[in-house]
N, C-alpha and C positions, 0 to 999 in steps of 0.2 A: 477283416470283413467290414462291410459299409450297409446302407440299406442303399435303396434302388429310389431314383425321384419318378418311375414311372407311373401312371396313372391308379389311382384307387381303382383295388381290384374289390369284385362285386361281391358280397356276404355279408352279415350282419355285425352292425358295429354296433360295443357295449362301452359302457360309461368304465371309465379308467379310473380307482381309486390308487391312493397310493399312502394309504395309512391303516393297511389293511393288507389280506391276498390281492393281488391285483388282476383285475380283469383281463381276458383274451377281448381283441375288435373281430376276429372273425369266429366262425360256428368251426369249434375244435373238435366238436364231438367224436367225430370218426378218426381223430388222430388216436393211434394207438400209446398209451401207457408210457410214457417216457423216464429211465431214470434218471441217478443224479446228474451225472457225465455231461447230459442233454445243457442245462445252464452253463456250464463251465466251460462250455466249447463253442471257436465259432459257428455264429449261425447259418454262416455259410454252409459248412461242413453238413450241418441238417438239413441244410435245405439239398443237399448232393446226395447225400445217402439216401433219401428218398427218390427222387430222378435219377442218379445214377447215369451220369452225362456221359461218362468212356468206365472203363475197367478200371478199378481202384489203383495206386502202386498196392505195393505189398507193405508189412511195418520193414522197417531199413534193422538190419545185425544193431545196431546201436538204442535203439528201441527195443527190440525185441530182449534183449538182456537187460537192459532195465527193467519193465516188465517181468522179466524173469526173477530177478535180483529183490523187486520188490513183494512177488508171491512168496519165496522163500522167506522173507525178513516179516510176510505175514504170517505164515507156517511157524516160525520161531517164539512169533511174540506170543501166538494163542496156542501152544504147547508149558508156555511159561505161564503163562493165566491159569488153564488147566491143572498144571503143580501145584500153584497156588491155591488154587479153587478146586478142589475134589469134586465139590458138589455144583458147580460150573452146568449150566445145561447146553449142550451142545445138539444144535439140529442137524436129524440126520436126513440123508436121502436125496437125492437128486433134484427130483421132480418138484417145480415149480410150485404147485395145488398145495400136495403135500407141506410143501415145506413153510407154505403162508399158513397153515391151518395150524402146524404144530407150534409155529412161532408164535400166533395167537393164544395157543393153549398154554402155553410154558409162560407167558405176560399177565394172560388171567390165571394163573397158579401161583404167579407172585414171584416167579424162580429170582434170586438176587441177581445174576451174571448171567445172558445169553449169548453165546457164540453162534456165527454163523447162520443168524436169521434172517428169514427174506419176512418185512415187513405185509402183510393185507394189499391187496392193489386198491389203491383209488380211482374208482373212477371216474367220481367227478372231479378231481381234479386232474388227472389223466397221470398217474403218476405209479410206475412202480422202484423198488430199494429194498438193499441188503445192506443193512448195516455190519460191520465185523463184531461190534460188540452194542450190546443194549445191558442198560446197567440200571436196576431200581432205584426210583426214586425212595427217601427214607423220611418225606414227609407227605406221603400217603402214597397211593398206588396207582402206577406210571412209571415208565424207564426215559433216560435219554441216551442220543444215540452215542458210539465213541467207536474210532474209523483207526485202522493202521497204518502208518505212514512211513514212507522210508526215504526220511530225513531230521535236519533236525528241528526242534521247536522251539528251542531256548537259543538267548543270544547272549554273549556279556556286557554288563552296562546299560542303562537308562534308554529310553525309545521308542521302544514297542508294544505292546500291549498286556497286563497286567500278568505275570508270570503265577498264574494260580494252578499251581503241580498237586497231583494225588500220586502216592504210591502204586507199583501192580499189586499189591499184596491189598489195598484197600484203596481201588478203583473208583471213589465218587467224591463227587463235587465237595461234600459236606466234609471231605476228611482231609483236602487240598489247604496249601499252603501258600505263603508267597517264598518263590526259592531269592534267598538275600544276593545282588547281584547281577543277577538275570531279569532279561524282558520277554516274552514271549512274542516269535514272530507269527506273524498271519498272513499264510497261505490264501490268498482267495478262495482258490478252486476248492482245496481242502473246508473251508466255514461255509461256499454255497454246497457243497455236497450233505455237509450238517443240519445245514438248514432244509435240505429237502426231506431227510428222513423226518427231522423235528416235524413238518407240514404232514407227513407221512401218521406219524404220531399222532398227530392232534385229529384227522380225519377217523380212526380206527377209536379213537377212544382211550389211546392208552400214553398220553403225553404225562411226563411229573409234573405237580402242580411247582408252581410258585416262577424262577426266573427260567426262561429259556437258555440252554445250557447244552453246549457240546462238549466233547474233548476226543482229543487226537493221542494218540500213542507214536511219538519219533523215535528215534533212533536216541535221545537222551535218557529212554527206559523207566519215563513216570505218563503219567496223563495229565497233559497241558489242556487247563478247560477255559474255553471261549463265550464270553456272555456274547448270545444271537443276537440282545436286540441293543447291542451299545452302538450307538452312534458313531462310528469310527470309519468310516469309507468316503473319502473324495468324490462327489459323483457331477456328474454335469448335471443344469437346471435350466428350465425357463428363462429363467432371468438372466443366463448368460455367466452368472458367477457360480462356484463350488459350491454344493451342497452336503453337508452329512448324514450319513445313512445309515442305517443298523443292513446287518448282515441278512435279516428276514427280509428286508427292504427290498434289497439289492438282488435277493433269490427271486423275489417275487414278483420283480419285474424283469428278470433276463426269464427264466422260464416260462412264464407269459408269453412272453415276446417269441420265444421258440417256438411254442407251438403255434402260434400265426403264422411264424415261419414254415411249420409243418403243413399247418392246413394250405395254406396257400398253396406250396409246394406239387399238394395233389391233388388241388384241382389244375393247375398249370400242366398236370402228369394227364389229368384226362383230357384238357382241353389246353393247347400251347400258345393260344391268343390270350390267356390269363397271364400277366405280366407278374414275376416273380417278386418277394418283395427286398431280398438280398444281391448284392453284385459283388463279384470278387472284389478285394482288396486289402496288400500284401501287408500282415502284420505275425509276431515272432510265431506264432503256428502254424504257418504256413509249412515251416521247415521238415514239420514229421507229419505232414496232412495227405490222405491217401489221395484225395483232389488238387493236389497241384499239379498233377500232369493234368488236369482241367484248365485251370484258374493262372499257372503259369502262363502257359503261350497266349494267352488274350489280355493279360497286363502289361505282358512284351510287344503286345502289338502296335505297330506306328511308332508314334511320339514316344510308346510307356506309360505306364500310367503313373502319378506322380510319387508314388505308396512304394515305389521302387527305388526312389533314391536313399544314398547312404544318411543315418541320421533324420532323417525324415520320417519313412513308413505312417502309420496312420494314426491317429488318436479322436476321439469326438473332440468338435470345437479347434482342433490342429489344423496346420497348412494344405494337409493332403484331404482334409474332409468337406473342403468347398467343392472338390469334383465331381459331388455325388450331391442330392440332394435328399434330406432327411428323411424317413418314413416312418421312423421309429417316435413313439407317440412322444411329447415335450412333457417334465416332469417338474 
C-alpha cells in the first residue's frame, strides 16, 4: 500500500500528537468500531472492504488451512489452560452484548484467568477486541491481555528481544523468567494487536497498573511477555532518518491512520469526487489479499507500476515510494 498525493479531502483536521494516543485529521465518528486486525493490515485493504470495488477472491485452500490449523492450536492451548486452571472463567454465549457485559463482570469480580472475552466497545476511540486470554494483574486490580499464536516465540542465540517466558501453569508477567539462551522474537502484527486490546483496557477502566505488558502463547508452550512501551521499532521520521518507537507508538498511529482511511473511504462511497486517501501498491500482502483481483490489473497497467519489480516492491522512503506522493501525516 502507498497513500495517494491527490488533493486534501474536505473534514476536519486535528492536531496530531505522537506521545500519546494519536489523533485522527478527519471526523471518524461515524466509522464503525474497528478491531485489532484493522492496524495490522494494509490500508488499502480497508479502505476496499468498505467500497468494495469488484467481488472479493475467496481465502485460497492454503490460507484457509492455516486458518484452520491455527483455530485448532487455539482450541488446544485453552483446553490446556483450563486443566490447569479449574477455576479458569470462561465466557460463554455467542452474542456480542452479552458476552462484553459478562467479560466486564468476570474483570470486576477479579476472576484470575479469563478465556474468551470480548472486551467493552470503545467508542470513542472507535475500537472493538477479543482477547484469547486476560490475565490479572497481582499488583492491584486490572488484567493484561495474552493472544494465541501459532508459531514460534523463542529463537536461539542473542538478537531479539528480551526472552521473559512464564509457565501455562502460572501465566503472568510477575512469575516470568529469562529462558538462558533464547531471544524472543517480535511479531509486529502479533504486539499491534496487544497493544489494541492494552488501549481497549485503559478505556474501560480495567488496564494492570504499573508497565504496559503483553504476552503471546507460541507454539514453544510458555507465555513470552512483551514490554508495549520499549522503544524497539525502526520507523521512518520527519527528519528523513530512523526513528525508535514503542509498540503503543506504532499502534497508535497505524490505527489512527486507518480510520482516516475509513472515514474517507465513505464519504468517497457517498460522494466519488472525494478523492481517496490510499492507492494500490504491491507489497508482501498482496499475495492472500481478497483485493488484488482489484489492485492487480491497474498496477499492471501500461508501464507497471514500479512496486512490481523483483527486489524492489515498496517500502516508506524506498525507490518505489517517489511514485506516489505522501499523505500520511510526517512524524
Amino acid at each position: 500500500m502507498t497513500v495517494s498525493s491527490a488533493g486534501a479531502v474536505p473534514g476536519s483536521v486535528r492536531g496530531i500528537q505522537y506521545h500519546g494516543p494519536v489523533s485522527t485529521r478527519y471526523d471518524t465518528s461515524g466509522v464503525p468500531p474497528q478491531g485489532g486486525y484493522v492496524a495490522k493490515q494494509c490500508p488499502v485493504r480497508a479502505q476496499w472492504d468498505i467500497i468494495r470495488p469488484c467481488e472479493p477472491l475467496p481465502a485460497s485452500p492454503v490460507l484457509a488451512r492455516r486458518f484452520a490449523r491455527g483455530q485448532q492450536f487455539e482450541e488446544e492451548v485453552a483446553a490446556r489452560l483450563l486443566a490447569l486452571h479449574p477455576a479458569a472463567h470462561v465466557i460463554p454465549g455467542r452474542a456480542r452484548a452479552g458476552r462484553e457485559d459478562a467479560t466486564l463482570g468476570a474483570m470486576k469480580a477479579g476472576r484470575p484467568l479469563i478465556l474468551g472475552g470480548r472486551l467493552p466497545v470503545d467508542l470513542g476511540g472507535r475500537r472493538v477486541g477479543e482477547p484469547d486470554l486476560l490475565v490479572a494483574g497481582t499488583g492491584g486490580p486490572g488484567y493484561r491481555p495474552v493472544d494465541i499464536k501459532h508459531h514460534r516465540c523463542l529463537d536461539a542465540g542473542p538478537g531479539g528481544w528480551p526472552s521473559r517466558c512464564s509457565p501455562l501453569d502460572g501465566p503472568v508477567p510477575e512469575a516470568a523468567e529469562l529462558v538462558p539462551g533464547f531471544s524472543a522474537r517480535a511479531h509486529r502484527e502479533d504486539l499491534l494487536q496487544l497493544a489494541h486490546y492494552q488501549r481497549m483496557l485503559e478505556a474501560c477502566g480495567m488496564a494492570a497498573p504499573g508497565k504496559r505488558l503483553g504476552g503471546i502463547i507460541g507454539v514453544d508452550g510458555v507465555v513470552t511477555w512483551y514490554d508495549l512501551d520499549a522503544r524497539r521499532w525502526a520507523t521512518p521520521s520527519a527528519t528523513g532518518r530512523p526513528k525508535r518507537r514503542s509498540t503503543m507508538e506504532v499502534y497508535d498511529f497505524e490505527f489512527a491512520f486507518r480510520l482516516d482511511v475509513l472515514a474517507v473511504a465513505a464519504q468517497h462511497r457517498a460522494d466519488p469526487s472525494v478523492p481517496l486517501l490510499v492507492v494500490p501498491v504491491r507489497i508482501g500482502e498482496c499475495a492472500e489479499c481478497p483485493w488484488w483481483s482489484w489492485c492487480g490489473p491497474r498496477l499492471r497497467a501500461g508501464s507497471g507500476d514500479p512496486s512490481l519489480l523483483p527486489r524492489l516492491g515498496w517500502r516508506p522512503g524506498g525507490p518505489a515510494a517517489d511514485h506516489v506522493g505522501a499523505r500520511r501525516p510526517a512524524r
